[in-house]
KESELO-944278 format. One record per atom (N, C-alpha, C): x, y, z; residue number from 1. Coordinates in Angstrom, 3 decimals, padded with zeros to 6 digits. Each point is the difference from the previous one (the first is absolute). Example, Ala and Ser with C-alpha at 12.3 -4.5 7.8 and 13.67 -1.06 7.14 Angstrom:
2
((013.190, -005.690, 007.800), 1)
((-000.890, 001.190, 000.000), 1)
((000.900, 001.200, 000.000), 1)
((-000.350, 001.050, -000.720), 2)
((000.820, 001.190, 000.060), 2)
((-000.770, 001.090, 000.730), 2)
! end
This chain:
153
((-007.189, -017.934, -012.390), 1)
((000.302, 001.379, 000.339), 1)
((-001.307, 000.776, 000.078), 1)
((-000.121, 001.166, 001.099), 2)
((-001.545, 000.095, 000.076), 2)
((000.446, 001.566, -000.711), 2)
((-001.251, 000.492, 000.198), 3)
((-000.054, 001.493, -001.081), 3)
((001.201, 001.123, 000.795), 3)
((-000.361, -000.060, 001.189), 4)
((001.336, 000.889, 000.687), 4)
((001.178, -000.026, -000.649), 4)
((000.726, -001.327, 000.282), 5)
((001.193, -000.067, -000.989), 5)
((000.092, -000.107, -000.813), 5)
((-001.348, -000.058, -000.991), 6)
((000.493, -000.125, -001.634), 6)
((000.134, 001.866, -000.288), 6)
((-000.816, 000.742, 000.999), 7)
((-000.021, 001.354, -000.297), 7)
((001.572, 000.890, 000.174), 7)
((000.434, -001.178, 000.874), 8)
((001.485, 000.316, 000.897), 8)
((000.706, -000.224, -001.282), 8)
((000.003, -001.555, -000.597), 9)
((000.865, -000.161, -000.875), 9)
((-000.151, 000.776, -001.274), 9)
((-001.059, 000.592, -000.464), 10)
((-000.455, 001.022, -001.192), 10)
((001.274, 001.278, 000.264), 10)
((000.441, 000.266, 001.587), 11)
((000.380, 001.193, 000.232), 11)
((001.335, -000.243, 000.361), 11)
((000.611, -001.521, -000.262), 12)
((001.487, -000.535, 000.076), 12)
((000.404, 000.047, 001.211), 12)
((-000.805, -000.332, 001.146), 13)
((-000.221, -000.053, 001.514), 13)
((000.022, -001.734, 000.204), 13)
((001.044, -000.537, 000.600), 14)
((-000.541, -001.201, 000.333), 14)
((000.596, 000.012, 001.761), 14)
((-001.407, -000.249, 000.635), 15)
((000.587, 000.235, 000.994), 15)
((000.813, -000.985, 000.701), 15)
((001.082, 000.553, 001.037), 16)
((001.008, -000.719, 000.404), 16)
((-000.430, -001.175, 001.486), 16)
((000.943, -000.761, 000.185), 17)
((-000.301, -000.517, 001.464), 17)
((-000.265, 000.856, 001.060), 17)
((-000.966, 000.264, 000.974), 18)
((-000.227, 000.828, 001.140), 18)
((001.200, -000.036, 000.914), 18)
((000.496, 001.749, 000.095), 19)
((000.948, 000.005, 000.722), 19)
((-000.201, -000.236, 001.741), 19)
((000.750, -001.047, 000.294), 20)
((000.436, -000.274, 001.240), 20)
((000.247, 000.893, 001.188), 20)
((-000.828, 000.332, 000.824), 21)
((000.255, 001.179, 001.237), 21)
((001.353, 000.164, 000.339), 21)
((000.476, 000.968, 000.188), 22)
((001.472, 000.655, 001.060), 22)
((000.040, -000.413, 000.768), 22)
((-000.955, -000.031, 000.848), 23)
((000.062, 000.165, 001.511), 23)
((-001.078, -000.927, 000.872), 23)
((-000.581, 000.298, 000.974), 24)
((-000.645, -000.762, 000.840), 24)
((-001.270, 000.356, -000.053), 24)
((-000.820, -000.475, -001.644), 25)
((-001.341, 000.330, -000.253), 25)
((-000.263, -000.816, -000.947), 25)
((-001.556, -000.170, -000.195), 26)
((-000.145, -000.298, -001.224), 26)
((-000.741, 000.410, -001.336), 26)
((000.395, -000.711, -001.285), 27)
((-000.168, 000.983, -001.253), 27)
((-001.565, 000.339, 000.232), 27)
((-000.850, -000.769, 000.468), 28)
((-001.221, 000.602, -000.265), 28)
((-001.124, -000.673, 001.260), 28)
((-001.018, 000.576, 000.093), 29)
((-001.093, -000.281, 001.315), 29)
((-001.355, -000.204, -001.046), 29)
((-000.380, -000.808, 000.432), 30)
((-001.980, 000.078, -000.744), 30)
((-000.594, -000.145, 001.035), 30)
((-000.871, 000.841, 000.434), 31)
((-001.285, 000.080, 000.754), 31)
((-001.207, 000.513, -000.913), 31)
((-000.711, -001.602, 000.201), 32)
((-001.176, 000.021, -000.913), 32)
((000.245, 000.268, -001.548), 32)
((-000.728, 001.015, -000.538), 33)
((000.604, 000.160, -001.243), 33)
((000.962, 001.197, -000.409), 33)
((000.749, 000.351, 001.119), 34)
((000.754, 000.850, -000.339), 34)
((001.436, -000.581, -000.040), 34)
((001.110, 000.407, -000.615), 35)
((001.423, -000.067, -000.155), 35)
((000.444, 000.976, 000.343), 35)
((001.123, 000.111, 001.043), 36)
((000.798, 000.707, 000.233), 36)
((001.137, 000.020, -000.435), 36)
((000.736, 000.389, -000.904), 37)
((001.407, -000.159, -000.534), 37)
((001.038, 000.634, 000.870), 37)
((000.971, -000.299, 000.670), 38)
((001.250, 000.228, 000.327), 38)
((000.414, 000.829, -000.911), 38)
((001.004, 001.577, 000.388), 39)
((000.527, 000.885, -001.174), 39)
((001.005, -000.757, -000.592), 39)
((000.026, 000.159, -001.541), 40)
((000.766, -000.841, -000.832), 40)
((000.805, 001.155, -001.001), 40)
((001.558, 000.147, 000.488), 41)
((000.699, 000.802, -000.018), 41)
((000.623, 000.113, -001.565), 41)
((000.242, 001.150, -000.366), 42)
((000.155, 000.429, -001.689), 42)
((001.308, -001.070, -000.357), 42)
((-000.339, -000.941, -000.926), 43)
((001.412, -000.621, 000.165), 43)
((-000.023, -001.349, -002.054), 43)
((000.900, 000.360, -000.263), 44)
((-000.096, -000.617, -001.618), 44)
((001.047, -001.363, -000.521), 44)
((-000.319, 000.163, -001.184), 45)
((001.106, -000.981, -000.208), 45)
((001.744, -000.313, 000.291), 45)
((000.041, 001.681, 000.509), 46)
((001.521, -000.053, -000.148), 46)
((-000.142, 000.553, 001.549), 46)
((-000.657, 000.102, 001.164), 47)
((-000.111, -000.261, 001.242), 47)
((-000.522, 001.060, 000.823), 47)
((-000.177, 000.606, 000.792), 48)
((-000.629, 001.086, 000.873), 48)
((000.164, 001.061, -000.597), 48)
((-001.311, 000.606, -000.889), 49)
((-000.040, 001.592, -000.223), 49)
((000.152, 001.044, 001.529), 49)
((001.498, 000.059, -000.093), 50)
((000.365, 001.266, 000.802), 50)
((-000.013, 001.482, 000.044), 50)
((000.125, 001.023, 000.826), 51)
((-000.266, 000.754, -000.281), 51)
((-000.851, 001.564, 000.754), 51)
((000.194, 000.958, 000.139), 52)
((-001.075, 000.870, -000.176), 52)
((-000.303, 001.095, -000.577), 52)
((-001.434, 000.317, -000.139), 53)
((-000.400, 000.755, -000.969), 53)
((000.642, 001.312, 000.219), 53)
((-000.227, 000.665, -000.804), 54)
((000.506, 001.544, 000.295), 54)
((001.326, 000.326, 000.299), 54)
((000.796, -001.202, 000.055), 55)
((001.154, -000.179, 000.302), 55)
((001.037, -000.669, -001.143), 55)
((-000.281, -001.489, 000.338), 56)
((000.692, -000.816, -001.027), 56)
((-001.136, -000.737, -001.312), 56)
((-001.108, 000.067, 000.054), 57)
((-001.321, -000.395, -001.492), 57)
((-000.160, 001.642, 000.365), 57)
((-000.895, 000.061, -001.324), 58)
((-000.991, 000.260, -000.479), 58)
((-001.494, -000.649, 000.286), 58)
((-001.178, 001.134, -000.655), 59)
((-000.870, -000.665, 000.203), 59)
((-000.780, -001.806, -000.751), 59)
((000.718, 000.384, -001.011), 60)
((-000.260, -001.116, -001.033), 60)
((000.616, -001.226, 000.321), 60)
((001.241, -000.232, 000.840), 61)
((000.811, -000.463, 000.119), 61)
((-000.808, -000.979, 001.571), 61)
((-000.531, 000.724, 000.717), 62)
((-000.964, -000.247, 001.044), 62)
((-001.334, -000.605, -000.665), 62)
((-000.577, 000.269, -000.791), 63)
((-001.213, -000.582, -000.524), 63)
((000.630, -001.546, -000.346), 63)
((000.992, 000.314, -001.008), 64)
((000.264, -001.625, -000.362), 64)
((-000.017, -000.950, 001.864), 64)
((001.112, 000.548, 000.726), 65)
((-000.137, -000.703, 001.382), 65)
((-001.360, -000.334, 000.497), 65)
((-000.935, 001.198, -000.607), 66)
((-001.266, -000.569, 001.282), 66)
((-000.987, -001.188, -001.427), 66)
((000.359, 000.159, -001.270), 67)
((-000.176, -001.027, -000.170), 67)
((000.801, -001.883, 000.260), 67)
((000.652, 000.771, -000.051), 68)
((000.978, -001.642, 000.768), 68)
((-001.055, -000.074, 001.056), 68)
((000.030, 000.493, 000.820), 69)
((-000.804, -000.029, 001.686), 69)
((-001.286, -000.868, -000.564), 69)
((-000.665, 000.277, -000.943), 70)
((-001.272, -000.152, -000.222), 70)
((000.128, -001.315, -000.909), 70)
((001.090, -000.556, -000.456), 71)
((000.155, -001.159, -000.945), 71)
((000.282, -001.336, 001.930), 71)
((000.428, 000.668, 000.515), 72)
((000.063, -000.699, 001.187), 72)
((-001.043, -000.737, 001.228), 72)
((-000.628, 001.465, -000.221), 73)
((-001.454, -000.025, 000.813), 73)
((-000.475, -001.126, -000.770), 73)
((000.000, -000.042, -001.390), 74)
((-001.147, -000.888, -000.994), 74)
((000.426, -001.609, 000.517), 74)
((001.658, 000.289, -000.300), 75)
((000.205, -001.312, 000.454), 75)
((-000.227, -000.964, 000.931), 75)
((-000.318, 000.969, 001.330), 76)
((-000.092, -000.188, 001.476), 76)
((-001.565, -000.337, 000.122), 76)
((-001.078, 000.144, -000.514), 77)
((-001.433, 000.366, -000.427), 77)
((-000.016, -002.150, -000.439), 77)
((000.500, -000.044, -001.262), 78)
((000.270, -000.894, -000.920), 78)
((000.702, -001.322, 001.305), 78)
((000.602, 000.310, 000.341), 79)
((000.166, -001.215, 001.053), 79)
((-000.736, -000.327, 001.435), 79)
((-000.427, 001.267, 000.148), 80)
((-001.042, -000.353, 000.949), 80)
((-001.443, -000.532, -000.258), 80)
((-000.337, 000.080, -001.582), 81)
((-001.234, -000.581, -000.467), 81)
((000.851, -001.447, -000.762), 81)
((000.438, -000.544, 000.419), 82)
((000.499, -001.035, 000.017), 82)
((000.814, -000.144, -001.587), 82)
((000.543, 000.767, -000.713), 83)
((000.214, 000.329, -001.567), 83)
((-000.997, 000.554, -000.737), 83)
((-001.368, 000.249, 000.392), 84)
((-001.159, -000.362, -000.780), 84)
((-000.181, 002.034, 000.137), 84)
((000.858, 000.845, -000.614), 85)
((-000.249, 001.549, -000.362), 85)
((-001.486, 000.464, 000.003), 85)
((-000.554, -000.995, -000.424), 86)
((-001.649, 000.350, -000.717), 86)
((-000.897, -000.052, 001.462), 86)
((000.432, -000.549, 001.267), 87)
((-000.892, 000.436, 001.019), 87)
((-000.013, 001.107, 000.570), 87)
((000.858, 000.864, -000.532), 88)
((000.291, 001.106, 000.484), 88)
((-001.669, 001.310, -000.587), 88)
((-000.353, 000.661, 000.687), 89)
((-001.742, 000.774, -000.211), 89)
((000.720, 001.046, -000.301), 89)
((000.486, 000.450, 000.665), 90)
((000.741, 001.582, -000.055), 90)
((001.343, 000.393, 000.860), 90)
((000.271, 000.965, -000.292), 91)
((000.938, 000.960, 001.110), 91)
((-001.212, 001.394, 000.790), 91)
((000.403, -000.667, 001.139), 92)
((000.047, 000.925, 000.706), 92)
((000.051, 001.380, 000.779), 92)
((001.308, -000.255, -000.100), 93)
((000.971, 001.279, 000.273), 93)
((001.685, -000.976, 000.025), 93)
((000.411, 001.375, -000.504), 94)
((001.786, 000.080, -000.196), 94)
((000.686, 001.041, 000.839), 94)
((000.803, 000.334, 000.634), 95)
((000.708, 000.429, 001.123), 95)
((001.178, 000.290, -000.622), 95)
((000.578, 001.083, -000.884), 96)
((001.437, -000.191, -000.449), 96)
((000.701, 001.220, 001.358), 96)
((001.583, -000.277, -000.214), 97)
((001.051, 000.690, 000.728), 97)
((000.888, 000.128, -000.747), 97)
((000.269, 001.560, -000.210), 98)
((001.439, 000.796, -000.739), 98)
((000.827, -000.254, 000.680), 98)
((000.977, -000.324, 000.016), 99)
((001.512, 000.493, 000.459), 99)
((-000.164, 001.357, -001.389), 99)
((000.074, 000.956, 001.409), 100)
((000.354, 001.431, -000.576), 100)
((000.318, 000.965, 000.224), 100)
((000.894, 001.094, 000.101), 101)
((-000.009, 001.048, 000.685), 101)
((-000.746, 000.907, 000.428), 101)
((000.228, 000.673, 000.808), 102)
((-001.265, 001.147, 000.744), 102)
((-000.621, 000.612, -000.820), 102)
((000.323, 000.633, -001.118), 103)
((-000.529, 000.982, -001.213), 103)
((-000.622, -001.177, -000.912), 103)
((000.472, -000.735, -000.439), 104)
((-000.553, -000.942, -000.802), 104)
((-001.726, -000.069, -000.164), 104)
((-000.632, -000.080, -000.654), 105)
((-001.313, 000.191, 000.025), 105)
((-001.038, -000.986, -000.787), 105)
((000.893, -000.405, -000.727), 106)
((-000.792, -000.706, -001.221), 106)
((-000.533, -001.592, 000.027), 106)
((000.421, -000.092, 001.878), 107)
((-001.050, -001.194, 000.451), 107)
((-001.019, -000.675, -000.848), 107)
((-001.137, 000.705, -000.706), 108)
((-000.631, -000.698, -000.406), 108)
((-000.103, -000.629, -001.138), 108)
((001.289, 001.160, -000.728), 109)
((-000.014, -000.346, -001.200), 109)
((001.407, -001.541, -000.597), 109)
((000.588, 000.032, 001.140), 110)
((000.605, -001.435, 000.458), 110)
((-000.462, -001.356, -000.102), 110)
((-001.388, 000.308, 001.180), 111)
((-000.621, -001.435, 000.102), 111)
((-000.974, -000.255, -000.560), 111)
((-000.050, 001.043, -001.527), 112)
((-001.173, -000.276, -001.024), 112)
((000.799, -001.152, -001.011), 112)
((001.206, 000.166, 000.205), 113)
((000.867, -001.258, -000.710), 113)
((-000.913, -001.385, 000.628), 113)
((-000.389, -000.318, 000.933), 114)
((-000.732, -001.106, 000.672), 114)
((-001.126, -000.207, -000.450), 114)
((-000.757, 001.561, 000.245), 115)
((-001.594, 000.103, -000.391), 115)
((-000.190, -000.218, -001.529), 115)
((000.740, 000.822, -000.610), 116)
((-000.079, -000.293, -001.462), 116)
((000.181, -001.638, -000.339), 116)
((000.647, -000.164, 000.165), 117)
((000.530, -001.642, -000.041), 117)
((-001.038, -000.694, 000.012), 117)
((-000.913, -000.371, 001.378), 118)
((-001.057, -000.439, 000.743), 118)
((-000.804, 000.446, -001.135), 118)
((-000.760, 000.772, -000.194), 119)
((-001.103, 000.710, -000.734), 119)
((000.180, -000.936, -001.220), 119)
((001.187, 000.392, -001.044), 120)
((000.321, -001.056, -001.056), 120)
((-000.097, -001.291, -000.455), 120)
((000.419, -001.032, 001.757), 121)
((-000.039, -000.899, 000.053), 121)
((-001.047, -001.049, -000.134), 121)
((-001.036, 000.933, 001.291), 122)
((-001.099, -000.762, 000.378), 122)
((-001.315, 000.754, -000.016), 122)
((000.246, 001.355, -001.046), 123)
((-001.257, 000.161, -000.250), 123)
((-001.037, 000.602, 000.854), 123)
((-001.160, -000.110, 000.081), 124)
((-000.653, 000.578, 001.198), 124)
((000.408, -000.244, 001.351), 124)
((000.085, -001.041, -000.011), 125)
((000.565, -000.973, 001.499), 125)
((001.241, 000.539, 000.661), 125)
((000.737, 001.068, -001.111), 126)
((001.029, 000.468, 000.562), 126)
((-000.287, 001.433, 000.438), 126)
((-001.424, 000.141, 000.000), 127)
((-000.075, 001.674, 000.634), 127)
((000.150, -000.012, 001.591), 127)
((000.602, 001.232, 000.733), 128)
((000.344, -000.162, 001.011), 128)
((000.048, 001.216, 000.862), 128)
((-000.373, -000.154, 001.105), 129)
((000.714, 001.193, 000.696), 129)
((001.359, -000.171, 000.678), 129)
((000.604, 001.344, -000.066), 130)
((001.491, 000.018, 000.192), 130)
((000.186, 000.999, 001.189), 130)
((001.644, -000.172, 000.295), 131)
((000.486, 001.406, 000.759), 131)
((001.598, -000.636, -000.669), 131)
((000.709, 001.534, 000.399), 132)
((001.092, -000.002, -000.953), 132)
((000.733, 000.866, 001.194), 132)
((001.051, -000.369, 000.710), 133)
((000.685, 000.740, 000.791), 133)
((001.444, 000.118, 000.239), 133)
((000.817, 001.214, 000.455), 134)
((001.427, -000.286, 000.181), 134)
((000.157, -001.055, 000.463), 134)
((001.236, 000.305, 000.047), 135)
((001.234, -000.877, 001.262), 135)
((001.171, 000.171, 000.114), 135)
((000.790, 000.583, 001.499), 136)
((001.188, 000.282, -000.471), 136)
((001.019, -001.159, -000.619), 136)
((-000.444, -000.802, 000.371), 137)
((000.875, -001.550, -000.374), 137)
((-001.231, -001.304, -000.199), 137)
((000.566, -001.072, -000.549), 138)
((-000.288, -001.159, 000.040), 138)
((000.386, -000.912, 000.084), 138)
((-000.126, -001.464, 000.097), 139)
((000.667, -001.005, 000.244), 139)
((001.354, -000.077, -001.213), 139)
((000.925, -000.652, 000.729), 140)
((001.127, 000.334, -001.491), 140)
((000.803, 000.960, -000.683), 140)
((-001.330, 000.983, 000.430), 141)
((000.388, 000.788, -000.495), 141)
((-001.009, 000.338, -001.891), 141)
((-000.521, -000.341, -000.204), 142)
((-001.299, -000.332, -000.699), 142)
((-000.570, 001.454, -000.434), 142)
((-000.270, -000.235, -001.180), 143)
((-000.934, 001.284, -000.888), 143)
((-001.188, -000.035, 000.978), 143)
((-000.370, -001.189, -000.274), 144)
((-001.766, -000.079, 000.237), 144)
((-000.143, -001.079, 000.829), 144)
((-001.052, -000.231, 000.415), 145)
((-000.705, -000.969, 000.469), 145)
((-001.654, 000.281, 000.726), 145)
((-001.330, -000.562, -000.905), 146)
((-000.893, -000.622, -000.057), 146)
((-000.442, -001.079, 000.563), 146)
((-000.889, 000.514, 001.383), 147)
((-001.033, -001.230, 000.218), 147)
((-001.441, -000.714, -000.256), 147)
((-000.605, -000.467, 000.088), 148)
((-000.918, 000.077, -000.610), 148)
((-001.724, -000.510, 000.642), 148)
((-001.218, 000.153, -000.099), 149)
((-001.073, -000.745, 000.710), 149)
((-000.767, -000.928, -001.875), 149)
((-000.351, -000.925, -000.001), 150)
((-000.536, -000.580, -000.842), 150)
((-001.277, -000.670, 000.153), 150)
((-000.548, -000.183, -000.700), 151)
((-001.656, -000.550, -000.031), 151)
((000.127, -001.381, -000.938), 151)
((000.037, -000.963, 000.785), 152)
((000.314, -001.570, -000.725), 152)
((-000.919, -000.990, 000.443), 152)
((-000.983, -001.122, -000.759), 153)
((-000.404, -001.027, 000.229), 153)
((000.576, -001.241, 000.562), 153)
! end
């Protein structure tokens, strides 16, 4: 187990199998040393965090989702470095999407459920630049969903 996931498992994170695309794409692209992650939609043990903000969650209720998003991304990261978490240099950038209503505002404070997460996880490597934006809808119907750019060996 390399330090990533022992830091994961310190924080009762074990990450799951990389979720399988919807549709007619795939989970992730590497050019050179970058990773592109496919958005990996708010979704838990008991199945698709639904939902929108300002509506049907709260804001807190959205943070947990955009951490799901971000337990996903890791996963997706983790299979594209062949299991091996620890080639991963940094993040990038993260890309989250509210499902939220027009007034709703608290965008950022949503997909700090992700950032916070990240930061925790991996430490410097998890500093990042972000953007944090509506949406009137999402796939599913979905709280959240997070894509991601990564920096991997």
């Amino acid at each position: 187990m390399g330090n990533f996931e022992k830091r994961l498992n310190e924080l009762g994170v074990t990450l799951p199998e990389a979720p399988a695309p919807a549709a007619n794409y795939v989970p992730y692209v590497r050019t050179g040393n970058l990773l592109h992650v496919a958005g990996q939609i708010a979704k838990d043990e008991t199945g698709l965090i639904m939902g929108k903000l300002g509506a049907d969650l709260d804001t807190g209720a959205g943070a947990k989702a955009a951490r799901a998003c971000a337990i996903a991304l890791l996963a997706q990261v983790k299979a594209a470095c062949d299991g091996d978490l620890d080639r991963l240099v940094r993040v990038v950038k993260l890309t989250g999407f509210v499902n939220s209503t027009p007034d709703f505002t608290e965008q950022p404070q949503v997909i700090n459920g992700a950032s916070d997460f990240i930061g925790e996880a991996l430490g410097e490597a998890g500093l990042h630049a972000r953007s944090a934006v509506s949406a009137a809808s999402l796939p599913f119907g979905v709280a959240v969903e997070i894509d991601g750019v990564f920096e991997i060996r």
